[in-house]
C-alpha positions in Angstrom: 50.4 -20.7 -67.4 47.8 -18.7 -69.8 45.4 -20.4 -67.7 46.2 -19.1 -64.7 46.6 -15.5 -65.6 43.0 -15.6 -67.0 41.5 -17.1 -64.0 43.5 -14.9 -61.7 42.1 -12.2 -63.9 38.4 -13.5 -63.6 38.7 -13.7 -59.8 40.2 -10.0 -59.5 37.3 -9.0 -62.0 34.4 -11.3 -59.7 36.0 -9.9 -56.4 35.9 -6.0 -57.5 32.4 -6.5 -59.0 31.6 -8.4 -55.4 33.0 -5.2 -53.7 31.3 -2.8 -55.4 27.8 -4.4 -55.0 28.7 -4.6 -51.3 29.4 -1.0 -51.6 26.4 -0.5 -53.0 23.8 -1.9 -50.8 25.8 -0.3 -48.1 25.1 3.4 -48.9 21.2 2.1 -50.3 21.1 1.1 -46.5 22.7 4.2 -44.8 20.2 6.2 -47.0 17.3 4.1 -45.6 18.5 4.5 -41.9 18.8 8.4 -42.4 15.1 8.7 -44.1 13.9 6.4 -40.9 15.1 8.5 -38.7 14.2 12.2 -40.5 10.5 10.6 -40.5 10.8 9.3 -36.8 12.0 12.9 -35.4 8.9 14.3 -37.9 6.7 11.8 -36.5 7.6 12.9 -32.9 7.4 16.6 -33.2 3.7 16.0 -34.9 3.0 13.5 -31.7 4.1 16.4 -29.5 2.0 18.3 -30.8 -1.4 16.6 -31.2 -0.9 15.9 -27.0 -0.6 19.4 -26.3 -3.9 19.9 -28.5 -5.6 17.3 -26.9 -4.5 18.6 -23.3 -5.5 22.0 -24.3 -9.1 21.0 -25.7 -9.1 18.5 -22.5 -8.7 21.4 -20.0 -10.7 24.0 -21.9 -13.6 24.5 -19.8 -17.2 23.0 -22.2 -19.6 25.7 -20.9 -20.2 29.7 -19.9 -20.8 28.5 -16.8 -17.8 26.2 -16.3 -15.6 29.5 -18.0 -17.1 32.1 -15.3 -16.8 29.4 -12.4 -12.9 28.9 -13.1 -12.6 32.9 -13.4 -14.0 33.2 -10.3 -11.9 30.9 -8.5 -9.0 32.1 -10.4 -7.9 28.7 -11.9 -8.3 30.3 -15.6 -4.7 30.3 -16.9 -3.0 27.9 -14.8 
């Protein structure tokens, strides 16, 4: 009967240490989903705003002569 209550004991001891690792890893992983998505939204808002760099140096006219032609016709600003 001694027998038994130790390994009952043991089991009860092996299944809380199993549920606490479990526990464990569970909120290591949580933490690694938030960080993944705080660097994904950072990642986006710096994507945003290379493209509207690039657009802006894209469209920006390269010359005098391109910056007075598009004055004239009134495209400057559009």
């Amino acid at each position: 009967m001694m027998y038994l209550y130790a390994g009952l004991g043991v089991a009860a001891i092996a299944a809380l240490t199993l549920f606490g690792w479990v526990l464990y890893r569970a909120g290591r992983n949580a933490a690694r989903v938030q960080s993944e998505r705080q660097n994904l939204s950072q990642a986006d808002a710096q994507n945003a705003t290379m493209a509207r760099m690039n657009e802006a140096a894209a469209s920006a006219p390269q010359t005098d002569d391109e910056l007075l032609a598009k004055l004239r016709d009134g495209k400057e600003g559009q």
